[in-house]
C-alpha positions as protocol buffer text, in pm:
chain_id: "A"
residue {
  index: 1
  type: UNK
  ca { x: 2180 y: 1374 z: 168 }
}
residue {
  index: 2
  type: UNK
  ca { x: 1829 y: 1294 z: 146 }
}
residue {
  index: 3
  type: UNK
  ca { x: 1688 y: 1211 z: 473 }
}
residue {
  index: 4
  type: UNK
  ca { x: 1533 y: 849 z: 418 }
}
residue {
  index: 5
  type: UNK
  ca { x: 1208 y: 909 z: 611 }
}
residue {
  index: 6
  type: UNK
  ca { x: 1052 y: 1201 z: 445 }
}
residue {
  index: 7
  type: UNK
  ca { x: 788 y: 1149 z: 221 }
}
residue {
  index: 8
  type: UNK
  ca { x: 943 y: 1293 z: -152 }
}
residue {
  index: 9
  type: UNK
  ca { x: 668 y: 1468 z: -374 }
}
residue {
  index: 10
  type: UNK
  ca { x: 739 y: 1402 z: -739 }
}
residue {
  index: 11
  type: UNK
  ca { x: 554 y: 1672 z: -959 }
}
residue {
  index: 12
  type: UNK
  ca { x: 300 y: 1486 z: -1184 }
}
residue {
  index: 13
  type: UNK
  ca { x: 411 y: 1681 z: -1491 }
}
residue {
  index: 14
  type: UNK
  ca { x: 732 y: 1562 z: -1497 }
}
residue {
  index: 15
  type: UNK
  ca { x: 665 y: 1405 z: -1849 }
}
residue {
  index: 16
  type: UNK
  ca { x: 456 y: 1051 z: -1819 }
}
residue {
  index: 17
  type: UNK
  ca { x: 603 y: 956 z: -1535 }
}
residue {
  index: 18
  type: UNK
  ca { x: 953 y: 1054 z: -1567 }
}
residue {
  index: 19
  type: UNK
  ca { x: 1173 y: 1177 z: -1345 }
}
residue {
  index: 20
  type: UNK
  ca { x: 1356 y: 1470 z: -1313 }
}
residue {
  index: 21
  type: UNK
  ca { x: 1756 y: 1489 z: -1175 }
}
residue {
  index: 22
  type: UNK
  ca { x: 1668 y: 1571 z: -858 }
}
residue {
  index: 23
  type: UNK
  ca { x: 1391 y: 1317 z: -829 }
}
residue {
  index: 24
  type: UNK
  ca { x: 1622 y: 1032 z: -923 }
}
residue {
  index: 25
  type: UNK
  ca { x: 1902 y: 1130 z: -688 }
}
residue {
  index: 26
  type: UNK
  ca { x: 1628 y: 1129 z: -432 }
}
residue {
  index: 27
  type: UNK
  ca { x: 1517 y: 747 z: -543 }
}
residue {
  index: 28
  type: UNK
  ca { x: 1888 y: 656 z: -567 }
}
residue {
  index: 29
  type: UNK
  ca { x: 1972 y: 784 z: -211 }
}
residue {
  index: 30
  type: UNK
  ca { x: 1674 y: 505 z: -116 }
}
residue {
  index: 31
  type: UNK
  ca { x: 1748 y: 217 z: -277 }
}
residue {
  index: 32
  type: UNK
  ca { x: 2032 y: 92 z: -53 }
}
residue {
  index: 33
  type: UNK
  ca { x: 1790 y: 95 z: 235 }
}
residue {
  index: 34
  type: UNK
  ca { x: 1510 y: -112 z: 26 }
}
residue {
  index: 35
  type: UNK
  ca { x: 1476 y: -500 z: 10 }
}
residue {
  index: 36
  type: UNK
  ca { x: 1256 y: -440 z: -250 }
}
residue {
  index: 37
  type: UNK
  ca { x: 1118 y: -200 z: -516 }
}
residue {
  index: 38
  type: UNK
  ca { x: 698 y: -195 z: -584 }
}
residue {
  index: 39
  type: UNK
  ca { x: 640 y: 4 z: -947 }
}
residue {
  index: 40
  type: UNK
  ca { x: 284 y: 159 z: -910 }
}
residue {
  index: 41
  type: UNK
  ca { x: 74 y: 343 z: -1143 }
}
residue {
  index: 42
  type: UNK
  ca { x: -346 y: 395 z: -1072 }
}
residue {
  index: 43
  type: UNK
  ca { x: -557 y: 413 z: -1407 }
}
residue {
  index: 44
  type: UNK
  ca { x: -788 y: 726 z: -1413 }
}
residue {
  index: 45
  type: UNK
  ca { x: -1177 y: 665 z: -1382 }
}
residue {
  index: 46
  type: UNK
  ca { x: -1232 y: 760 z: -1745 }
}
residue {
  index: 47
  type: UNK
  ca { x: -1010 y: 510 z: -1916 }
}
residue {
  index: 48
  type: UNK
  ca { x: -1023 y: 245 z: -1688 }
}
residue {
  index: 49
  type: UNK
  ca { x: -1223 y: 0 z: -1889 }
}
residue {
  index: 50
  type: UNK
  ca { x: -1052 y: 92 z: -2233 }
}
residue {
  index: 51
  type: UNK
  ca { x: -739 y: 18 z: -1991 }
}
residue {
  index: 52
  type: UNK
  ca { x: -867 y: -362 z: -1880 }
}
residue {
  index: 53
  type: UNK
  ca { x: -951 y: -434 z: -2209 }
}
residue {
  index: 54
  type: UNK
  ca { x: -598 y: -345 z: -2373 }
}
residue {
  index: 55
  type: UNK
  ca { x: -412 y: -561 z: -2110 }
}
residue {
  index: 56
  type: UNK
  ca { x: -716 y: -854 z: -2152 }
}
residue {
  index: 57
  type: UNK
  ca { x: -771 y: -894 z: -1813 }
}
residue {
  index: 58
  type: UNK
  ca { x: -1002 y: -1151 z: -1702 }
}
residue {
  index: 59
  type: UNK
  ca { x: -1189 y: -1062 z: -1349 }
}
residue {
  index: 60
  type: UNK
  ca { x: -1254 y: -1400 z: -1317 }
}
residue {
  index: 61
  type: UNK
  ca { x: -939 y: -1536 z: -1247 }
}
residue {
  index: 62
  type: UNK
  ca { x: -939 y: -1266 z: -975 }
}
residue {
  index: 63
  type: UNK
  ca { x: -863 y: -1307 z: -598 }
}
residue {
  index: 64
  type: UNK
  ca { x: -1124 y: -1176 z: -387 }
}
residue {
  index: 65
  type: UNK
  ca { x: -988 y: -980 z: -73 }
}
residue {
  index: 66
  type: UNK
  ca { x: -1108 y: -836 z: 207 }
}
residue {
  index: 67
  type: UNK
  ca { x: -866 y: -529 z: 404 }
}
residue {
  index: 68
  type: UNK
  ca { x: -968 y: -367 z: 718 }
}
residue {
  index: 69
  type: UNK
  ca { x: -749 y: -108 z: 927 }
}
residue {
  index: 70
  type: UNK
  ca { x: -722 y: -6 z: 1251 }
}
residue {
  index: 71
  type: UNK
  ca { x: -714 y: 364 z: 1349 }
}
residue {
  index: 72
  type: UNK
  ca { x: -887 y: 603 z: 1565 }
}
residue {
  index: 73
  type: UNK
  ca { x: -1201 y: 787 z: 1409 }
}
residue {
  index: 74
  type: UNK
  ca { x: -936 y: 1077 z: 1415 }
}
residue {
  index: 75
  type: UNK
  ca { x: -640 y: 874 z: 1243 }
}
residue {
  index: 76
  type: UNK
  ca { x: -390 y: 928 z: 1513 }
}
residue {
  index: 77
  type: UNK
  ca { x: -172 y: 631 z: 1395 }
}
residue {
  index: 78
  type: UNK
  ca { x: -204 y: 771 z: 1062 }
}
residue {
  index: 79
  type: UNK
  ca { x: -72 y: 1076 z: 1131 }
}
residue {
  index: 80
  type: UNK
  ca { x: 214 y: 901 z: 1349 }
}
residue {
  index: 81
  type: UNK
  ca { x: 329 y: 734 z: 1035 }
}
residue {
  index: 82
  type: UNK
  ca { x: 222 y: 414 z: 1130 }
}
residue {
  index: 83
  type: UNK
  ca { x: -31 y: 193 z: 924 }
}
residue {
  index: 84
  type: UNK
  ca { x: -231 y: -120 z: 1109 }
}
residue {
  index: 85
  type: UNK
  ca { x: -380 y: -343 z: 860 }
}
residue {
  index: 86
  type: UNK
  ca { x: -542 y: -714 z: 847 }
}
residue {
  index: 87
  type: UNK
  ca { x: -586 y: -885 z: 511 }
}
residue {
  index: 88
  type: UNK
  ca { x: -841 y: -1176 z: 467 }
}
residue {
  index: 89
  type: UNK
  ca { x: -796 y: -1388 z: 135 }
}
residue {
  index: 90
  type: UNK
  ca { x: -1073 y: -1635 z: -53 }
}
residue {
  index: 91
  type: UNK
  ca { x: -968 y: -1994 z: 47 }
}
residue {
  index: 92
  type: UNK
  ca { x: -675 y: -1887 z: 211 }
}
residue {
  index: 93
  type: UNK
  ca { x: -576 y: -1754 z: 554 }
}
residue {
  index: 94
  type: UNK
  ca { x: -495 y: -1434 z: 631 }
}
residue {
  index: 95
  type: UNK
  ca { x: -192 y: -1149 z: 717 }
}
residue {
  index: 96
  type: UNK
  ca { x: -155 y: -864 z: 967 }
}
residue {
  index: 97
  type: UNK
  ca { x: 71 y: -578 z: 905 }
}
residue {
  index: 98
  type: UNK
  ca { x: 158 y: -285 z: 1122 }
}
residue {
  index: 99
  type: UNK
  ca { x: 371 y: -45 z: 858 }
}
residue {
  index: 100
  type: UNK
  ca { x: 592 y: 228 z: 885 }
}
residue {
  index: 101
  type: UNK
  ca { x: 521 y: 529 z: 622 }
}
residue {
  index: 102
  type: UNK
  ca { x: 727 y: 720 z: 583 }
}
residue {
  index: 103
  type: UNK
  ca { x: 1044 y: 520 z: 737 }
}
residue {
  index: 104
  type: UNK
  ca { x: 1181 y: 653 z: 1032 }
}
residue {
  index: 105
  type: UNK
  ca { x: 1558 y: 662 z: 1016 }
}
residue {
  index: 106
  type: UNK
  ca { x: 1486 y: 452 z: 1363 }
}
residue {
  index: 107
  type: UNK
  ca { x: 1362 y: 173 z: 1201 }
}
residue {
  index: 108
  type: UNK
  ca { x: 1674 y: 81 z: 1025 }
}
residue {
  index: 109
  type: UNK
  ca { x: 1833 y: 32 z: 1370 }
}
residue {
  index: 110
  type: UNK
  ca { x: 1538 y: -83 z: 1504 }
}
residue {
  index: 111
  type: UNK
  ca { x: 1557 y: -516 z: 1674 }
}
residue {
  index: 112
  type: UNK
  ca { x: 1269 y: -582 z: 1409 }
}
residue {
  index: 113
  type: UNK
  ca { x: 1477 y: -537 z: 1096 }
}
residue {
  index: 114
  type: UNK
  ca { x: 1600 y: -894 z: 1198 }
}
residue {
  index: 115
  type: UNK
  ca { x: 1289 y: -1011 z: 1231 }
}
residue {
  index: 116
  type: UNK
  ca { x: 1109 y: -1253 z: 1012 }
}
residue {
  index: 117
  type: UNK
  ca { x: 876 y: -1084 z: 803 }
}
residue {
  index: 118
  type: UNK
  ca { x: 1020 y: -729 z: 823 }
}
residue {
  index: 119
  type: UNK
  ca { x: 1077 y: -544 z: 500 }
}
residue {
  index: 120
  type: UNK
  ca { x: 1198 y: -242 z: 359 }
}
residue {
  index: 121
  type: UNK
  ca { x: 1018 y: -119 z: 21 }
}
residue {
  index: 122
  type: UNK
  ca { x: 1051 y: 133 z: -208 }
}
residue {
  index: 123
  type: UNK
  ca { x: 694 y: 255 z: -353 }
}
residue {
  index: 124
  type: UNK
  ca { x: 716 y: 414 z: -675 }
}
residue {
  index: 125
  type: UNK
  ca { x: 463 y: 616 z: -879 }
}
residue {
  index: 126
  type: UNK
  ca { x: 436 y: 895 z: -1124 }
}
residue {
  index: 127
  type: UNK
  ca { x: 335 y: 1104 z: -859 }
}
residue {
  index: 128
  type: UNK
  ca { x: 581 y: 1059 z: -593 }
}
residue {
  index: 129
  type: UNK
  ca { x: 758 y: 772 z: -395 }
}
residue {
  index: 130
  type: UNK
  ca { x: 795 y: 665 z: -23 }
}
residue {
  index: 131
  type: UNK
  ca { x: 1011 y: 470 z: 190 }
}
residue {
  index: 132
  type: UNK
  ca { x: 827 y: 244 z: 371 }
}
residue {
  index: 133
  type: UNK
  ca { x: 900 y: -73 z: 667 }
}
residue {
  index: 134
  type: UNK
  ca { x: 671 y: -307 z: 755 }
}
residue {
  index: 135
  type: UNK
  ca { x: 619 y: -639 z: 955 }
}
residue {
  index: 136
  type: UNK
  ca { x: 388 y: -905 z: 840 }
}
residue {
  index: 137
  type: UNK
  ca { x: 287 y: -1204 z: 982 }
}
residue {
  index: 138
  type: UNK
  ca { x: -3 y: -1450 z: 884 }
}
residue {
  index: 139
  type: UNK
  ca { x: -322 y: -1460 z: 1091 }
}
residue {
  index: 140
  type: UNK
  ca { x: -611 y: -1768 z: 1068 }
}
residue {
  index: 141
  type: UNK
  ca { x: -906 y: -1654 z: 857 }
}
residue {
  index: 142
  type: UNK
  ca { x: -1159 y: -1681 z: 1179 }
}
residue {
  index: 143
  type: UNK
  ca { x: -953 y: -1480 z: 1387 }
}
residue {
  index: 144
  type: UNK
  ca { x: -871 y: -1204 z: 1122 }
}
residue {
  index: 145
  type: UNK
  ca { x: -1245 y: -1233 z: 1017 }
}
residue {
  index: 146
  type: UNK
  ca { x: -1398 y: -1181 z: 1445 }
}
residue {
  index: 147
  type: UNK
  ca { x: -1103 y: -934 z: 1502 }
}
residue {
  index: 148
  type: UNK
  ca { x: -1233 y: -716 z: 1131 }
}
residue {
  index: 149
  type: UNK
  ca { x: -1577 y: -755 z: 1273 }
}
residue {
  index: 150
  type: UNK
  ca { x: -1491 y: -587 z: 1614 }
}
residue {
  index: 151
  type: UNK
  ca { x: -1571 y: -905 z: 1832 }
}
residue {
  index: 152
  type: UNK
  ca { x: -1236 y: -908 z: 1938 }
}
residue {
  index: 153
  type: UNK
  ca { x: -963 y: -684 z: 2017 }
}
residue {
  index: 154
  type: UNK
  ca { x: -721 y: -556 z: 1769 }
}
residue {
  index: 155
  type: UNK
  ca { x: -446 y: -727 z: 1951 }
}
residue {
  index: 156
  type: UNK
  ca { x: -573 y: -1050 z: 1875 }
}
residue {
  index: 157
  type: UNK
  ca { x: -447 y: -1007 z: 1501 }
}
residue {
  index: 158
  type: UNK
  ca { x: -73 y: -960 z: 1598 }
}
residue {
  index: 159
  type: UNK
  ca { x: 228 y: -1083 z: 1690 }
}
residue {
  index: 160
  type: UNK
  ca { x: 418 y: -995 z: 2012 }
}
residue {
  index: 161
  type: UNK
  ca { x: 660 y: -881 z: 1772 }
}
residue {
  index: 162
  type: UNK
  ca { x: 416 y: -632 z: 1582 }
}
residue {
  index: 163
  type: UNK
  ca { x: 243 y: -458 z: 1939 }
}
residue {
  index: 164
  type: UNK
  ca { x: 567 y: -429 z: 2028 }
}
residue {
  index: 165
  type: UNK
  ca { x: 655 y: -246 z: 1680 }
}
residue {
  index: 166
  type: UNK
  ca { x: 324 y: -49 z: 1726 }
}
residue {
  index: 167
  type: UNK
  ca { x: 461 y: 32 z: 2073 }
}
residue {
  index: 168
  type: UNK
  ca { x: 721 y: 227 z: 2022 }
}
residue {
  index: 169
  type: UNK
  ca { x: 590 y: 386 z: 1650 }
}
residue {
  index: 170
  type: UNK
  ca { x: 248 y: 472 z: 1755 }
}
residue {
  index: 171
  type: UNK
  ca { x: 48 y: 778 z: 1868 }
}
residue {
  index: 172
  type: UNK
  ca { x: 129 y: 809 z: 2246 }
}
residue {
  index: 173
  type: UNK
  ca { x: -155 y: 714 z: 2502 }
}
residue {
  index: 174
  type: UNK
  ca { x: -330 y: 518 z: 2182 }
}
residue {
  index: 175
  type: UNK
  ca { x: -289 y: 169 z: 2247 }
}
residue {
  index: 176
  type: UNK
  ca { x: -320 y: -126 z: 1953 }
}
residue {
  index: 177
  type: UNK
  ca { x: -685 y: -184 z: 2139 }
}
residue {
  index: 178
  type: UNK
  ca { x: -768 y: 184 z: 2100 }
}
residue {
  index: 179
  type: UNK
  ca { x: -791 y: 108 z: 1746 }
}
residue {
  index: 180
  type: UNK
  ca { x: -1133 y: 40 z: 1579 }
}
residue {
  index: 181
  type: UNK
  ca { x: -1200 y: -151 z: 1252 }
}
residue {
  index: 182
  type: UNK
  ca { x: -1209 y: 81 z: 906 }
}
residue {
  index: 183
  type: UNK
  ca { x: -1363 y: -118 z: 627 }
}
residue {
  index: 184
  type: UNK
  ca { x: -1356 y: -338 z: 537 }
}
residue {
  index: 185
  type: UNK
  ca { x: -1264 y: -299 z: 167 }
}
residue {
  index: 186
  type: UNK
  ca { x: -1315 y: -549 z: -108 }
}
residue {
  index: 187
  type: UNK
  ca { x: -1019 y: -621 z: -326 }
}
residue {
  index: 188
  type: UNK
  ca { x: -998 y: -761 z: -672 }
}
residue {
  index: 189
  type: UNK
  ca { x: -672 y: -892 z: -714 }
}
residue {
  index: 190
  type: UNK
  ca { x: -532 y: -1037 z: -1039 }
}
residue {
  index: 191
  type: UNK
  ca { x: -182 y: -1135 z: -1117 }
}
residue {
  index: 192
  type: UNK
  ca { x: -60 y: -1172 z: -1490 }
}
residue {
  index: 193
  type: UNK
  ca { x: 201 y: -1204 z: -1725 }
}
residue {
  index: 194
  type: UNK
  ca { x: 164 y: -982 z: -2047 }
}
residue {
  index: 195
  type: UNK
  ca { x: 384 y: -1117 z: -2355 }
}
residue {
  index: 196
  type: UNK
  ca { x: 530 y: -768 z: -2423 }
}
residue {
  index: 197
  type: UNK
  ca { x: 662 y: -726 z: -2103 }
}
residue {
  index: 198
  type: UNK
  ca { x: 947 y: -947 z: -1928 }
}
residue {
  index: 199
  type: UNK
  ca { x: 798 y: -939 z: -1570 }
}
residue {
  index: 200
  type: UNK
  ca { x: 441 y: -1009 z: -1386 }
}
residue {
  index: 201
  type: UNK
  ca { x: 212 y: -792 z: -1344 }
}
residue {
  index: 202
  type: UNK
  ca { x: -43 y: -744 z: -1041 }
}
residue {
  index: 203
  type: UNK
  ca { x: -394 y: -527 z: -1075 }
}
residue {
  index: 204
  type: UNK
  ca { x: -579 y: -445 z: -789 }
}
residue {
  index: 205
  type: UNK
  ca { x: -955 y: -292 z: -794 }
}
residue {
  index: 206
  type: UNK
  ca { x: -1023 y: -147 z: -470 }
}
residue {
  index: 207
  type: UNK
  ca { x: -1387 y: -99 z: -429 }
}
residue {
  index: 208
  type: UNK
  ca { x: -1505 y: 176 z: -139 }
}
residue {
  index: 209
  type: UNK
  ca { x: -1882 y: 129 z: 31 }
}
residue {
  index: 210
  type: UNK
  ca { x: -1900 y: 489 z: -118 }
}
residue {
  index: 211
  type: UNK
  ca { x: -1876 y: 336 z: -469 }
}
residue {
  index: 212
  type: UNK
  ca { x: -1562 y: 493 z: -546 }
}
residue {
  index: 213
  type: UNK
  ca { x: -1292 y: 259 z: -698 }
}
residue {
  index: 214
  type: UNK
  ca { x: -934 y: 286 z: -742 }
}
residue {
  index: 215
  type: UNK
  ca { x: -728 y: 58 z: -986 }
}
residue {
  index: 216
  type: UNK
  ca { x: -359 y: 3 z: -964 }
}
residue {
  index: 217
  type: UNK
  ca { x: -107 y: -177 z: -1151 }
}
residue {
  index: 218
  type: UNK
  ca { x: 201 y: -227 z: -1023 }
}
residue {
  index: 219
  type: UNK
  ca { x: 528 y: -463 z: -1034 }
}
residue {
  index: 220
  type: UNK
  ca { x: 804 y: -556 z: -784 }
}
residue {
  index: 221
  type: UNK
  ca { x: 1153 y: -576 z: -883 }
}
residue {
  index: 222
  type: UNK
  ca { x: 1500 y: -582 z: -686 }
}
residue {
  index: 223
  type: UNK
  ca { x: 1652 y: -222 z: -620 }
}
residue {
  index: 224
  type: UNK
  ca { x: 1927 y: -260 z: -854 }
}
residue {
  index: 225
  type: UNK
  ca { x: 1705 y: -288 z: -1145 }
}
residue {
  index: 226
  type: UNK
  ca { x: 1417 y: -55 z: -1058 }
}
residue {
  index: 227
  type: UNK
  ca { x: 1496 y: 241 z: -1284 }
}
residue {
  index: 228
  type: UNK
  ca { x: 1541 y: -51 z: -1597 }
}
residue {
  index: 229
  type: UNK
  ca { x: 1197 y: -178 z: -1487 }
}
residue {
  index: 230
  type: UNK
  ca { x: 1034 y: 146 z: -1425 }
}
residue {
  index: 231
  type: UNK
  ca { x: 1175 y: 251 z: -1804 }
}
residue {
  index: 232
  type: UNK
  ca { x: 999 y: -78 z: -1960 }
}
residue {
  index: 233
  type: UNK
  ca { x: 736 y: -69 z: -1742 }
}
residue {
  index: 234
  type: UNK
  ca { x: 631 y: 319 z: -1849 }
}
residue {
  index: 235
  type: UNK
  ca { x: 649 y: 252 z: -2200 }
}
residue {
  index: 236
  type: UNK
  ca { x: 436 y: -69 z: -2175 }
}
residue {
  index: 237
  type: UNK
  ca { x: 191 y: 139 z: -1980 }
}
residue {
  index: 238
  type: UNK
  ca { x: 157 y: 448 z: -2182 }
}
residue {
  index: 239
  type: UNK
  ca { x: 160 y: 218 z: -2513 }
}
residue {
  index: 240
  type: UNK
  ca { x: -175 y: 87 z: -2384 }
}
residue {
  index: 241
  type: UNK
  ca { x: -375 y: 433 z: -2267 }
}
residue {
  index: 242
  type: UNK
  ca { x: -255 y: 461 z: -1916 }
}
residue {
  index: 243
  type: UNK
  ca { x: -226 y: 800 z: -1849 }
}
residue {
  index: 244
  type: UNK
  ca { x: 82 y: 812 z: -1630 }
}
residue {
  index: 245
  type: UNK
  ca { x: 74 y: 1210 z: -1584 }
}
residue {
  index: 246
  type: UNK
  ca { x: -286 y: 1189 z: -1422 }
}
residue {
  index: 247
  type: UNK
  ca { x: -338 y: 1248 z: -1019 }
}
residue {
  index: 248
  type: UNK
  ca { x: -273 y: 917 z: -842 }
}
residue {
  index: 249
  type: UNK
  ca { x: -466 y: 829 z: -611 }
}
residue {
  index: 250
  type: UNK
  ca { x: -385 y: 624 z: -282 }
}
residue {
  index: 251
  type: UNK
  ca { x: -539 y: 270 z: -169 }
}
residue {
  index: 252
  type: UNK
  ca { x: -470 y: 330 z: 185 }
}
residue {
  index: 253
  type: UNK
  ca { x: -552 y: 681 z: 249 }
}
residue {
  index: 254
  type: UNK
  ca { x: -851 y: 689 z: 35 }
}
residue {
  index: 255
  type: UNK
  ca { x: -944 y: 420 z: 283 }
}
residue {
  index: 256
  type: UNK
  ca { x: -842 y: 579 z: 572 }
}
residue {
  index: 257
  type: UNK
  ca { x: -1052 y: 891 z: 512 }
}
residue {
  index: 258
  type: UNK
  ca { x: -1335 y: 730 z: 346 }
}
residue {
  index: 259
  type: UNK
  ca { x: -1410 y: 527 z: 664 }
}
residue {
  index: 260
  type: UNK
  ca { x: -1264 y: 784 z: 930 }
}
residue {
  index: 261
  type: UNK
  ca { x: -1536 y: 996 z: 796 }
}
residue {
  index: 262
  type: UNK
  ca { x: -1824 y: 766 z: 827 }
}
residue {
  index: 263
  type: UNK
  ca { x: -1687 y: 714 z: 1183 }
}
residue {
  index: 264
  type: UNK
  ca { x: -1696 y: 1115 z: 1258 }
}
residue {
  index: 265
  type: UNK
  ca { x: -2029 y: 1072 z: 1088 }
}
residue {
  index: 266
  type: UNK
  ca { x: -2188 y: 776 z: 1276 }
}
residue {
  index: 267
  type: UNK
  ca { x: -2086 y: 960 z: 1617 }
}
residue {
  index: 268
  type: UNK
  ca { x: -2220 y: 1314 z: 1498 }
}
residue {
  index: 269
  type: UNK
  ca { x: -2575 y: 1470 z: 1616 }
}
C-alpha cells in the first residue's frame, strides 16, 4: 500500500499529463483520505501570454493578494514538512494557515482533523501530486498586515488551535516566534468560468521581487470525480497551448527559496 505521506514523483513525460498504472493506483490509494481534490497545471514562461489570451482572461477583474511565510532563513519548518503562511486580500480580511506537506499518517489521527477549518487535499499536477492537511483560520487585515511586516510576533496570526498544530509538526527547538516573515508575494488571482468547460476555473500570477513569475491554473473537485475532471480538464488545457508535459514549477517553494536566499544574503559579509 502506498504510504499516504510520501511525496509521489510523477515523471513529466508521461504523455501531457497522463498518468501511468502505477501513478493512478498511487492517486487512488489517496483519495479516501482527501476532502478535496485541487487540479493544477503552471503555464511555461514562453506561452504564457498566447495562454491568457486563448482563455480571455481579463486582469482586471483580478484579486490582488498579498502571501507572506514564516520560516527560518534556513527553512527548518520546510524541511519538517510543515508550511506557515498568512494571506492578506484587497477589501477583505485575511487567513492564516499552518500546512502539513507531505501528510503525516499522524495527522489523520491527529484532535485537529475535527477541527473547524482542517482539510485534507489532494494536489494534482502533470508533474507529480501530494497529500497535504492544513488548518485555516481567518485573521483581521491589520493584524495579518503588522504581523507580515515583522512588528509583531508570528503568533499573533494564529489560533491556539494552529501553535498547537505547529507544536507538535514543527522543527524541534524552533518555536512559531522563531519564524521570520518571507515575502511578501503579490498575487493576481482571477476566478472564471470558460463555456467549454463544465466547472470554474481559478488563475493565479505569482509575482517574485526577483521578477520571476509563475502562473497556475487549477480547479477543485470532490475525490470521486477527480480522474473525470482531470480527463476534461487536460483536454481543455492542451486544446488551448498549455503545455502540460513542461517542468512545473511550485508557488510555495519558489517562494520559500527565493526569499530564504535573500535572508542568507542580507546576513552574509
Amino acid at each position: 500500500m502506498v504510504d499516504p505521506g510520501a511525496e509521489q514523483a510523477l515523471p513529466v513525460d508521461a504523455g501531457a499529463g497522463a498518468l501511468t498504472r502505477d501513478q493512478v493506483l498511487g492517486v487512488l490509494a489517496h483519495l479516501p483520505l482527501a476532502d478535496s481534490v485541487e487540479l493544477k497545471a503552471t503555464v511555461p514562461s514562453p506561452s504564457r501570454r498566447s495562454v491568457v489570451e486563448a482563455l480571455d482572461l481579463d486582469v482586471m477583474r483580478a484579486e490582488l493578494r498579498q502571501v507572506t511565510f514564516f520560516d527560518t532563513p534556513a527553512l527548518a519548518a520546510y524541511a519538517a514538512g510543515v508550511v506557515v503562511r498568512v494571506r492578506r486580500r484587497q477589501g477583505r480580511g485575511g487567513d492564516s494557515v499552518v500546512k502539513l506537506r507531505p501528510l503525516p499518517p499522524s495527522a489523520l489521527v491527529d484532535p485537529a482533523r475535527k477541527l473547524r477549518g482542517f482539510g485534507i487535499e489532494v494536489d494534482a499536477m502533470p508533474g507529480g501530486f501530494v497529500c497535504s492537511a492544513s488548518l485555516k483560520a481567518d485573521v483581521a487585515d491589520a493584524r495579518a498586515r503588522s504581523v507580515c511586516r515583522g512588528k509583531r510576533p508570528p503568533r499573533r496570526a494564529f489560533s491556539r488551535d494552529q501553535r498547537d498544530l505547529y507544536a507538535r509538526y514543527g522543527p524541534q527547538g524552533v518555536g512559531l516566534d522563531d519564524l521570520v516573515p518571507l515575502g511578501p508575494v503579490t498575487v493576481l488571482k482571477l476566478k472564471f468560468s470558460p463555456r467549454a468547460l463544465s466547472r470554474s476555473l481559478v488563475a493565479e500570477l505569482w509575482a517574485y521581487p526577483s521578477g520571476e513569475q509563475v502562473l497556475e491554473l487549477s480547479a477543485k473537485c470532490d475525490p470521486g470525480e477527480a480522474f473525470v475532471v482531470a480527463d476534461e480538464l487536460r483536454s481543455f488545457l492542451s486544446a488551448r497551448g498549455v503545455d502540460l508535459g513542461a517542468p512545473q514549477a511550485t508557488k510555495t517553494r519558489t517562494a520559500l527559496e527565493h526569499f530564504a536566499r535573500a535572508a542568507d544574503g542580507a546576513n552574509g559579509p
